[in-house]
Structures are given as structure tokens and as C-alpha cells.
C-alpha positions in Angstrom: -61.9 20.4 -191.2 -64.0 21.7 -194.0 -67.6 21.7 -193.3 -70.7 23.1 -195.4 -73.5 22.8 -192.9 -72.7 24.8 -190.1 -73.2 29.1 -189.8 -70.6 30.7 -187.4 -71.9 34.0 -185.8 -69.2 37.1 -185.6 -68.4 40.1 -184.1 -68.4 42.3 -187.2 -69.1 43.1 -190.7 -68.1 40.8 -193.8 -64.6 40.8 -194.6 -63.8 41.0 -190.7 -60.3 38.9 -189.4 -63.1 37.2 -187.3 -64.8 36.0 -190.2 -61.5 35.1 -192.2 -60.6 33.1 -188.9 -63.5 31.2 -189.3 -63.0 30.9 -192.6 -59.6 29.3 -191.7 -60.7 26.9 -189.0 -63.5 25.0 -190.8 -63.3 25.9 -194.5 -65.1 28.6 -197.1 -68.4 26.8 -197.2 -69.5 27.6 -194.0 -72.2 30.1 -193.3 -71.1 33.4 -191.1 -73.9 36.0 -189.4 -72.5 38.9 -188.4 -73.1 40.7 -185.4 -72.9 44.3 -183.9 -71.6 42.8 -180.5 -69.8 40.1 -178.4 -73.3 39.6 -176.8 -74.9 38.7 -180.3 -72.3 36.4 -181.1 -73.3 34.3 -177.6 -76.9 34.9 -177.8 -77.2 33.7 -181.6 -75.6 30.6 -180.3 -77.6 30.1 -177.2 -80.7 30.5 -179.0 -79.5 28.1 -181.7 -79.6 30.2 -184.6 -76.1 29.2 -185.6 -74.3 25.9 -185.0 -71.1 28.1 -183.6 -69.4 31.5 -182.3 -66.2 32.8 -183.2 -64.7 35.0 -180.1 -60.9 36.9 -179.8 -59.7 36.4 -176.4 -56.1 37.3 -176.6 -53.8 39.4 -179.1 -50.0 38.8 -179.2 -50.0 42.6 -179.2 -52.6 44.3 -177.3 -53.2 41.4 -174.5 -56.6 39.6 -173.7 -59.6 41.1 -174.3 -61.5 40.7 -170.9 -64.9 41.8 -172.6 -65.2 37.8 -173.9 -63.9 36.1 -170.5 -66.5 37.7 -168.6 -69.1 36.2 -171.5 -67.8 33.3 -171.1 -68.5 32.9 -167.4 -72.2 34.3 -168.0 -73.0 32.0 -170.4 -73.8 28.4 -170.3 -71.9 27.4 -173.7 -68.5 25.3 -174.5 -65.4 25.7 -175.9 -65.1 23.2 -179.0 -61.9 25.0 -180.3 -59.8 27.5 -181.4 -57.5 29.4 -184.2 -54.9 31.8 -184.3 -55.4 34.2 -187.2 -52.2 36.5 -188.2 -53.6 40.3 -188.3 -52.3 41.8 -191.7 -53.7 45.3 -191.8 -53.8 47.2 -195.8 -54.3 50.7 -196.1 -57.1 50.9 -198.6 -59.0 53.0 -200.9 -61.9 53.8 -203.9 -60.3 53.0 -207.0 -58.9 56.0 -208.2 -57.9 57.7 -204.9 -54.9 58.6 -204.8 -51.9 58.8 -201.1 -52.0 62.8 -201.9 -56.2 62.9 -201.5 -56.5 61.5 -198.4 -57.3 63.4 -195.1 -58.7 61.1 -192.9 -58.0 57.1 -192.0 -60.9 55.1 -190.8 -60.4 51.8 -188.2 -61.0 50.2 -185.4 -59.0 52.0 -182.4 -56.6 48.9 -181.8 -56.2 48.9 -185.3 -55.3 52.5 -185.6 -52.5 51.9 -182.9 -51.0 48.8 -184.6 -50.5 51.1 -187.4 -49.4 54.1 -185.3 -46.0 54.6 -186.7 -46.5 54.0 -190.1 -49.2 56.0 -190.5 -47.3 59.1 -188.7 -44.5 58.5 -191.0 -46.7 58.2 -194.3 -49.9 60.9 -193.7 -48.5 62.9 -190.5 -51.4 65.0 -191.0 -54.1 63.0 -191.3 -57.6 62.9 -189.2 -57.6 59.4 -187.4 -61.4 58.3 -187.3 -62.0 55.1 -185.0 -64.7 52.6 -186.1 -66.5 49.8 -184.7 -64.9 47.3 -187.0 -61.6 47.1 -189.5 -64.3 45.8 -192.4 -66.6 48.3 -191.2 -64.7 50.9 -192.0 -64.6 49.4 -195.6 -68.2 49.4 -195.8 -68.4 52.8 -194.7 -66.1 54.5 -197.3 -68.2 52.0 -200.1 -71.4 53.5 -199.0 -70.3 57.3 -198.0 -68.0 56.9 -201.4 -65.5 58.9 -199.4 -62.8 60.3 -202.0 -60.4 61.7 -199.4 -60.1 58.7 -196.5 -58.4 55.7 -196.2 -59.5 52.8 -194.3 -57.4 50.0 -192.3 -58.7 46.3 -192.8 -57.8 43.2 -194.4 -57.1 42.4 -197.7 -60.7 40.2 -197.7 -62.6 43.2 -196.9 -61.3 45.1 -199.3 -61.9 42.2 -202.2 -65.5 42.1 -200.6 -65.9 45.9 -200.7 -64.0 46.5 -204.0 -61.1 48.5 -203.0 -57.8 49.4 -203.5 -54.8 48.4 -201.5 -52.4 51.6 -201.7 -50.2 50.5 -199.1 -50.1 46.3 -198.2 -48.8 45.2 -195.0 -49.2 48.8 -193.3 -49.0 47.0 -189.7 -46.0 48.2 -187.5 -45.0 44.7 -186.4 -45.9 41.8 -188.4 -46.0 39.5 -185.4 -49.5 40.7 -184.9 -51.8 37.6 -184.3 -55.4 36.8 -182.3 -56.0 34.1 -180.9 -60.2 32.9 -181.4 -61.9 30.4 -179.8 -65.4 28.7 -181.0 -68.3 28.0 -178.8 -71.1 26.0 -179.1 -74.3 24.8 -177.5 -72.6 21.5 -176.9 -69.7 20.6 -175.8 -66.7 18.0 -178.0 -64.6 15.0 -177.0 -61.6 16.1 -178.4 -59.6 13.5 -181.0 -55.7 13.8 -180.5 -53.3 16.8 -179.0 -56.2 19.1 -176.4 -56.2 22.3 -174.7 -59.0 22.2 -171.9 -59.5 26.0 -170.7 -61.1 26.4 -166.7 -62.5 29.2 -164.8 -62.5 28.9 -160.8 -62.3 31.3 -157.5 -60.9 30.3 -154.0 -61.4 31.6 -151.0 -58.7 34.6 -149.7 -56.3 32.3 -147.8 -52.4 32.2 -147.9 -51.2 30.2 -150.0 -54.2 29.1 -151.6 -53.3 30.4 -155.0 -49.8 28.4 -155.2 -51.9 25.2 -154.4 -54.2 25.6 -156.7 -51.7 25.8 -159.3 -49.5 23.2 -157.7 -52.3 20.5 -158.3 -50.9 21.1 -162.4 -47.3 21.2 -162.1 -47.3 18.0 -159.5 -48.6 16.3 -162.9 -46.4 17.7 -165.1 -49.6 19.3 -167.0 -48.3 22.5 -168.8 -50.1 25.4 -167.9 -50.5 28.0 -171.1 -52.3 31.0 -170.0 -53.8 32.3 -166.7 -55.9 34.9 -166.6 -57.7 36.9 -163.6 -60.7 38.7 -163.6 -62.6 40.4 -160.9 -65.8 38.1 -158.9 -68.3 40.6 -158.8 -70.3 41.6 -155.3 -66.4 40.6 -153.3 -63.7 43.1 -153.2 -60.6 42.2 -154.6 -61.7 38.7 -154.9 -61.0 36.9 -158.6 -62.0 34.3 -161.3 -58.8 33.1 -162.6 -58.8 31.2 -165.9 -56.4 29.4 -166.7 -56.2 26.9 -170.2 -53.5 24.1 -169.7 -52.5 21.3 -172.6 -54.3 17.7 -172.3 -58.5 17.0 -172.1 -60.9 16.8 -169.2 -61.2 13.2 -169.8 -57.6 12.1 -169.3 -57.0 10.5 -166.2 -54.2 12.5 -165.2 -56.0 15.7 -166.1 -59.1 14.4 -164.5 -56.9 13.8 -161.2 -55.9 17.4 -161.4 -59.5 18.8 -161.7 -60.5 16.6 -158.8 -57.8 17.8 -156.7 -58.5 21.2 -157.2 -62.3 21.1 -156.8 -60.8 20.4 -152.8 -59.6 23.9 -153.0 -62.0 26.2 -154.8 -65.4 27.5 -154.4 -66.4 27.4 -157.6 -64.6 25.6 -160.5 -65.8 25.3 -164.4 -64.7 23.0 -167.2 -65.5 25.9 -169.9 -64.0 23.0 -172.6 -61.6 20.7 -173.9 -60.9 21.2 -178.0 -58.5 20.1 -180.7 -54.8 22.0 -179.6 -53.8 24.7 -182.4 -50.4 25.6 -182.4 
């Protein structure tokens, strides 16, 4: 879905996988801001200076990142959609530098332990140096013009900041993908095949939990993710998200909702979007 008009906010520096999964989702004419933090990204759309966010909630590695759920619940903002983006980490340098130079390999931390074993059996010695951002540290050996490092990003960061690829596919497993979803100001009637993702808490009762999950599988609605997180002010009481396959607007999907607004104390619709697969 190609569009020109719209700037998607980040988490990030340019050249960062959640840039490129924007990228992927509505086509290189879009506009991208970047933004130091996860709070930016949701502030920038809440004050409307960009059309749309780009958040990772979930890596097929390293699990959900619990940072953007709780943002999610704070903010007032809708789910129009989502990507999964395939994480392909280069080892990358100046032009010039050679595998023999380099003492020290900038990254993000998760990236640094995707990479764990291959950089233990390539540079055993080196200094590991966690970043704020795979792009970032990019920029950083641009602008430092660091002569003995390495950094860990993608190969569009290193197009953006002119460097060398010395080793290409330096991930240790290659099923290494994120899962984004965009936000906006306003929510979208989904066309066609829809996820709708939900947030909700109960009260502690036996058996509660079961039900509330039972109002789904009585309707043969498959449920794809569930997620807890804790409700803050009540000990060992939970948000659970969980994102389930059809739209808020289907009747049986509708039904469901209904039935479980009987069981819950609190219960969002944080969106229904276009399904990716």
C-alpha cells in the first residue's frame, strides 16, 4: 500500500529495522522522524505531528517487548496495522578497515546477543560496546571515524552511512523476525482478512480466566497471542492482551466482545487492522 503523504515516527536513527519496516508496509515515499524513545514515537502521534507510529512488540527470538504494551494502555491511540520485518544483522565497517583492526563491536544489546556465537567464533577478543540503536551504532563509527570497531546493523544503515559489509548475514539464527504494529490518532475499518488486538483485567475469581477465554473458542475465533502484564496499584492482579484473527465489527467477533465485557472490569478494543502473515 504505497503512500507519499504520510511521515511514520520511529524508535531510532535512519537506517533502523524500524524504519525499513515501515518502509516495507507502506512504500519508500513515506516520510519517517526518528525518535530517541518509545515515548516520542506515541507522543509525535498524539500531538499529530506524524500521520503514524511504527512500534516492535514481539521478536521470534527475544519474546515481547513489554516496554510498548504498557504504551499502549497509556495512550489513547489505535492500532491500524502491522508487519513483520526479518532481522538480518551485517558486521560492518569504514571502508578500508580491515577483520584484523578491529577491537571493539558496537550494537544494540539484543543485537549483540543475536550475534553471540558468531562473534565469539570470529573476534573472541573483542570489546562488546552496547548502543541505543543497531543504526546508531553506524552513525557513531561515521562520526567518531572509528578505525578499529565494527558495528552490527542492517544492510540499509550501512548504505545510509557509507560502510562496509565485512561479514553479511552475521546473525546466529536466521529465523530472527519482529513483529511492528502502526498506530494512529484514528482508528481503520479494516478491508478483507483482520487481526483485532484487546487489553482487559478481571476480577481474582476462580475460573474467571478460562471464561474469559472460553467466550473465543465457543466461536471458533483463533486466538494468536496472549500477553499479561501487571495492573499497577493491585498486587498480582494483570492486563492481559490478547490479539485474535477476525474485526470488531463482525458479528461473531462482536458477540464475543460483548460476552466478555460480562466478565471484565475493564476491557479495550486497542484495534482491528489488515491481517499480515
Amino acid at each position: 500500500m504505497p503512500q507519499s503523504n504520510l511521515t511514520v515516527a520511529f524508535q531510532g536513527v535512519n537506517g533502523a529495522y524500524s524504519e525499513a519496516a515501515a518502509v516495507s508496509y507502506y512504500g519508500d515515499k513515506i516520510g519517517t522522524l526518528p525518535c530517541e524513545s518509545f515515548e516520542d514515537i506515541f507522543d509525535a502521534v498524539t500531538e499529530g505531528q506524524v500521520e503514524r507510529g511504527i512500534i516492535p512488540v514481539e521478536n521470534s527470538l527475544g519474546g515481547s517487548i513489554h516496554r510498548n504494551y504498557d504504551l499502549l494502555l497509556r495512550y489513547e491511540l489505535s492500532i491500524v496495522g502491522e508487519v513483520q520485518h526479518q532481522v538480518v544483522h551485517q558486521l560492518m565497517v569504514l571502508p578500508g578497515v580491515k577483520e584484523s583492526d578491529i577491537r571493539h563491536i558496537y550494537s544494540h544489546p539484543q543485537a549483540l546477543a543475536q550475534c553471540e556465537h558468531s562473534i565469539t567464533e570470529h573476534f573472541p577478543h573483542v570489546e562488546r560496546v552496547a548502543t541505543y540503536d543497531t543504526a546508531g551504532s553506524a552513525k557513531i563509527l561515521r562520526e567518531q571515524n572509528l578505525t578499529d570497531a565494527a558495528a552490527i546493523a542492517s544492510a540499509r544503515a550501512a548504505e545510509i552511512y557509507d560502510m562496509q559489509i565485512l561479514r553479511p548475514d552475521f546473525e546466529d539464527d536466521p529465523e530472527n523476525y519482529t513483529r511492528f504494529l502502526i498506530i494512529s490518532r484514528e482508528p481503520l475499518a479494516p478491508q478483507g482478512e483482520a487481526k483485532t488486538s484487546i487489553v482487559y483485567a478481571m476480577a481474582n475469581r476462580p475460573g474467571v480466566l478460562f471464561k474469559t477465554l472460553a467466550v473465543f473458542a465457543l466461536r471458533d475465533i483463533d486466538l494468536t497471542k496472549i500477553e499479561s502484564r501487571p495492573l499497577r496499584g493491585q498486587r498480582w492482579q494483570y492486563f492481559f492482551y490478547v490479539d485474535f484473527l477476525g474485526s470488531q465489527h463482525e458479528p461473531h467477533c462482536q458477540n464475543a466482545l460483548n460476552n466478555l465485557k460480562e466478565l471484565t472490569t475493564y476491557l479495550r478494543v486497542l484495534g482491528s487492522y489488515p491481517r499480515r502473515v
